[in-house]
N, C-alpha and C positions, 0 to 999 in steps of 0.2 A: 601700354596700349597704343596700338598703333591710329594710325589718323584714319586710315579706313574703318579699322573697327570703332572706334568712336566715331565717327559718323552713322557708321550702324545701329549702336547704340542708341543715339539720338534720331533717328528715324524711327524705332521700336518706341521711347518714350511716346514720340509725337501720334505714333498710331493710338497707344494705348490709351490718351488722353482725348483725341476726339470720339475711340469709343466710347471712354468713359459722359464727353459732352453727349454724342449719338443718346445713351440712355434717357437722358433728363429730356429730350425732343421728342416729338412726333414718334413713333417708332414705323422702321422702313419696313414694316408690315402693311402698314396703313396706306390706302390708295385714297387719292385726294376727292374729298371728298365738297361737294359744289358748295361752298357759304351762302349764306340767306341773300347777303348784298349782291353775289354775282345774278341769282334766279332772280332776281326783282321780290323778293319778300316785303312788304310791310311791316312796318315797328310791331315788335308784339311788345303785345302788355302782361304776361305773364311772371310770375318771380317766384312761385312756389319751387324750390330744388329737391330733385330727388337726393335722398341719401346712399350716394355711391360706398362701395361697389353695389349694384341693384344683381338679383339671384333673378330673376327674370328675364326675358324677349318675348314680347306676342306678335307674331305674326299675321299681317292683312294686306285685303288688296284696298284699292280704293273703288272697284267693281264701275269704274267709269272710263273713260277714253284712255286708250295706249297712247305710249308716246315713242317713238326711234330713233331719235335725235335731239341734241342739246336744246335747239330752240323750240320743239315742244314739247319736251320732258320742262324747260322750264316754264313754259304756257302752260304746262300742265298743273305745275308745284302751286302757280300763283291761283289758278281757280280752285285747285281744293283748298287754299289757305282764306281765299276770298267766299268758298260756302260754308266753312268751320265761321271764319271770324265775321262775316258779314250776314249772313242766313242762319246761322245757331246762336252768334253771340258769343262764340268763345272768344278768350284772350290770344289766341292764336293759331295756327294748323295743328291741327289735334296732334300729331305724330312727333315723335321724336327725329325721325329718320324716312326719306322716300327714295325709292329705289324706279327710275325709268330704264326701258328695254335698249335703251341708251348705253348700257351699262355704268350709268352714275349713279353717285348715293347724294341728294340733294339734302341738306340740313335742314333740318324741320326745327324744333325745340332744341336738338343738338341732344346732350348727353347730361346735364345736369339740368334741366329744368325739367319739373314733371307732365308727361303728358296727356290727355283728353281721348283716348284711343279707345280704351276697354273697360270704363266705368270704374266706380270709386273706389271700390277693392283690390281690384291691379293697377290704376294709374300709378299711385306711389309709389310701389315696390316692381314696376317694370318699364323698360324701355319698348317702345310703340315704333316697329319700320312696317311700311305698306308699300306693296309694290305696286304703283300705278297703271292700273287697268283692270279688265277682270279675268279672272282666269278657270273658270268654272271649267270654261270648254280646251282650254291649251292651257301648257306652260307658257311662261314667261320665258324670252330666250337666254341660253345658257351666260350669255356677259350679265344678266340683271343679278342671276343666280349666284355667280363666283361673288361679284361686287356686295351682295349681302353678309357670303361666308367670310369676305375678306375686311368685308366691319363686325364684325363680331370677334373677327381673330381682334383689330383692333380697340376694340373696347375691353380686351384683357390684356392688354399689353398696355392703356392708358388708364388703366386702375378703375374705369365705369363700369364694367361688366366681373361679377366674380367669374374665376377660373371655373367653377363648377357650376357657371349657371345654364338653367335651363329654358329648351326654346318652348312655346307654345304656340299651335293655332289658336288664331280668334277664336273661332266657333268650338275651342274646348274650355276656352272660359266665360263667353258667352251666347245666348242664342242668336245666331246668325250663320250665313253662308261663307261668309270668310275664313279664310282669303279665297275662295275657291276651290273646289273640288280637285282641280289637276295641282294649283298650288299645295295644296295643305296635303295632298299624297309624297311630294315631292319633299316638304318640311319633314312628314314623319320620318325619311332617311336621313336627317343631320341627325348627326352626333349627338348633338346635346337636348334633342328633342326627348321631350316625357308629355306622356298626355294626362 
């Protein structure tokens, strides 16, 4: 073998091997997505874990103030987490997941803790993303909407969401307006949606 082809050689090992590390990481599907420490989150007190992979996603708005940019997508994050955990009492922001027209996904509960979104029958068995603001009369604009499809691609590539799980509107598992009339038209076109 010659010195060129072994060098080949060993540049083919060395690829194979950081793909192989790539797997066990983040997968480069995954758009980053904002931590509780960078939005200014408060400690939750929460510990109950959902039983991943979860067959579920419900779909909601928080039907309160938009946000279009980092600094109030995160003023945003903290006052629904501040009338969940301070005005209801929960152990934390209801949501697993918040989504500002920012195009960021702001970490709510994250992926294994269970969340406070849709009452006691689908908290367990479902991950809770709400897209911040209301959307009765408009969509949300189209970066909130990729950044949603592209945590869900993510949550089946980090083993939390199954491969066949299904989306839901709020308001098909419980009475309410959520996510909004233009949102939840929009939802019924993913893929994975079932009412």
């Amino acid at each position: 073998m010659s010195r060129h082809q072994a060098l080949l050689a060993w540049a083919l090992l060395v690829l194979l091997a950081l793909g192989a590390a790539q797997k066990t990481e983040a997968p480069s599907c995954c758009s980053p997505i904002v931590p509780r420490n960078e939005w200014g989150a408060a400690a939750s007190e929460c510990a109950q874990r959902l039983n991943l992979p979860v067959r579920y996603v419900v779909v909601s708005h928080t039907a309160g103030s938009t946000c279009n940019a980092p600094d109030s997508c995160q003023q945003q994050a903290q006052n629904v987490q501040h009338y969940h955990a301070r005005t209801l009492g929960w152990c934390d922001v209801g949501y697993n997941f918040l989504i500002g027209e920012d195009g960021l996904v702001y970490e709510g509960r994250g992926w294994n803790i269970k969340g406070d979104h849709t009452g006691p029958t689908w908290n367990p068995i479902s991950i809770g993303i709400t897209f911040m603001g209301n959307y009765m009369e408009r969509l949300p604009r189209a970066r909130a909407l990729r950044a949603a499809q592209s945590l869900l691609a993510c949550g089946v590539a980090q083993g939390a969401l199954s491969p066949k799980y299904e989306v839901k509107g709020h308001r098909d598992v419980q009475q309410t307006l959520s996510p909004g009339d233009q949102l939840y038209e929009a939802i019924r076109n993913w893929p994975h949606y079932r009412e």
